[in-house]
Steps between C-alpha positions, in 0.01 A plus 500: 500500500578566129608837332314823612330744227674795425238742518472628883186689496168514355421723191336810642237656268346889564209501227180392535352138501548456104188293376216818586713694269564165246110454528407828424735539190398147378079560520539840287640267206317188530227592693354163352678347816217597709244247342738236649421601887319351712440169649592192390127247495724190559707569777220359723469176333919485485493526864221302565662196311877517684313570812294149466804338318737568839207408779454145261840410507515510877362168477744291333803796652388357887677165404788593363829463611672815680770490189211452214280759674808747496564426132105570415499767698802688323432387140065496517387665805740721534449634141102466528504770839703729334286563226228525734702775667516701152169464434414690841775726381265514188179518734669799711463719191123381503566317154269220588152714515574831461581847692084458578488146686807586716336242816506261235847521392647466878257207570666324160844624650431327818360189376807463266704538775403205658700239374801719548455465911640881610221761436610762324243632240401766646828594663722462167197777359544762747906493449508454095284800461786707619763279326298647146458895634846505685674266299928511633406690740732397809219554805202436276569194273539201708561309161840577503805348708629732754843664491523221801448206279716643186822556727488237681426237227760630267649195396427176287429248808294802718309534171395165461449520949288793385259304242459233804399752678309683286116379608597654856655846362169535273306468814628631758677825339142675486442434856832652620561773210103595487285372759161600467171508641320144492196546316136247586570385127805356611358367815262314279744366284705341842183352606382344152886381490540343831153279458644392170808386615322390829277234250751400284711396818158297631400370175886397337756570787796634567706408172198638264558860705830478479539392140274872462740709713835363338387531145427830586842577659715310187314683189590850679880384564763330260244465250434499179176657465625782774721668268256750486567650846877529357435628159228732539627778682881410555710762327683375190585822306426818681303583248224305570357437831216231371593223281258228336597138433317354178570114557322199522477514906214777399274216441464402837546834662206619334736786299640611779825519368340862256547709771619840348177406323313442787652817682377685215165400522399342801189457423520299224519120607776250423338301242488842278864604561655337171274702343604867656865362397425503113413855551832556672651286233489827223598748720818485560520824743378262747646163422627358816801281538416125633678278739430180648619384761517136513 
């Protein structure tokens, strides 16, 4: 199944989670940072448009062939969905209308999760939270691969197996690592989901729902615009245990791709990050090192 790594555990870290510290240290020398927090006035109307864009499509997508609709689905919808899943990572942070409006950022999460046909706004907030505080953390941070998954997929072909798989680890290693308590939110955001899909499966059928569900599944698997979940967070000098990516795939990840930037400062939304890195850009003290993983 191809050659196995050579390194046989994880790197095990004893400080604390780095970026409080980083953040701290960064504010007391260019506390100008601050006036860039806060949330982002067009995240809304973003949404709004790939929302519409993915529910208009459905009606040409209903007669396509099953090898077309595959093809769209990996190359447009595919690509479309998982944007709209970083912008409720964006919308988790309430970056849309504020720490104020916080009803209003979980009813934009939900209604940009519709066209991705699994809820999971309002689930995905509850875990990331702790993914920021309690970030490595082996019990806390479901983020992470287990010990599990980096033994057992050790080698070149279980690697690749493991980006296949990748959409169900994501999901399901919260449930079994961290279940907990199901929240009315979240019982919201299953009901609002299910009548979605329910209409789009009366009004376009079952290739339209489908063509929703599999773009889904290929953008968060051998993909290119899920690099991300590799290069984020994935150790690549011990160093280091965030890593930012500064390509073009930022551009329709809406910057997702800053993220020792956005662990920094969580609050300050995607469209902004570029910014926060021409700060970093002059101190070198906290000049990270950048890999992308393509």
């Amino acid at each position: 199944m191809g050659q196995a790594g050579t390194r046989m555990d994880f790197e095990w870290s004893y400080t604390e989670e780095p970026h409080a510290s980083r953040r701290k240290e960064i504010l007391s020398k260019y506390p100008e940072i601050k006036e860039l927090m806060g949330p982002d006035p067009q995240l809304k109307w973003k949404v709004t448009f790939l929302v519409l864009f993915q529910i208009v499509t459905l009606f040409w997508i209903r007669e396509f062939s099953w090898p077309a609709l595959l093809i769209s689905a990996y190359l447009v919808g595919g690509v479309i969905n998982h944007a709209l899943n970083l912008a409720i990572h964006e919308i988790s942070h309430n970056l849309a209308f504020g720490h104020s409006h916080p009803l209003l950022n979980r009813a934009l999460g939900m209604f940009a999760n519709l066209p991705i046909g699994v809820p999971v706004s309002i689930s995905f907030k509850k875990y990331h939270i702790l993914h920021h505080r309690y970030q490595g953390d082996r019990e806390l941070d479901v983020d992470i691969p287990t010990e599990f998954e980096g033994k057992w997929f050790a080698s070149t072909g279980m690697k690749f197996l493991w980006l296949i798989l990748q959409p169900a680890f994501y999901s399901i290693r919260p449930l079994l690592l961290l279940p907990l308590p199901v929240t009315g939110l979240e019982l919201i955001n299953i009901l609002v989901q299910v009548v979605f899909d329910g209409l789009v499966l009366y009004l376009f059928g079952w290739k339209a729902l489908l063509y929703l569900f599999s773009g889904t599944l290929l953008a968060m698997g051998v993909h290119p615009v899920a690099g991300h979940f590799i290069s984020e967070h994935f150790v690549f000098d011990e160093k280091f245990e965030t890593y930012s990516y500064y390509g073009i795939l930022n551009l329709l990840t809406l910057n997702v791709g800053y993220h020792v930037e956005h662990h920094d400062f969580p609050y300050i939304a995607g469209s902004k990050l570029p910014l926060v890195n021409t700060v970093y850009g002059i101190h070198s003290a906290i000049r990270m090192r950048t890999r992308i993983v393509q």
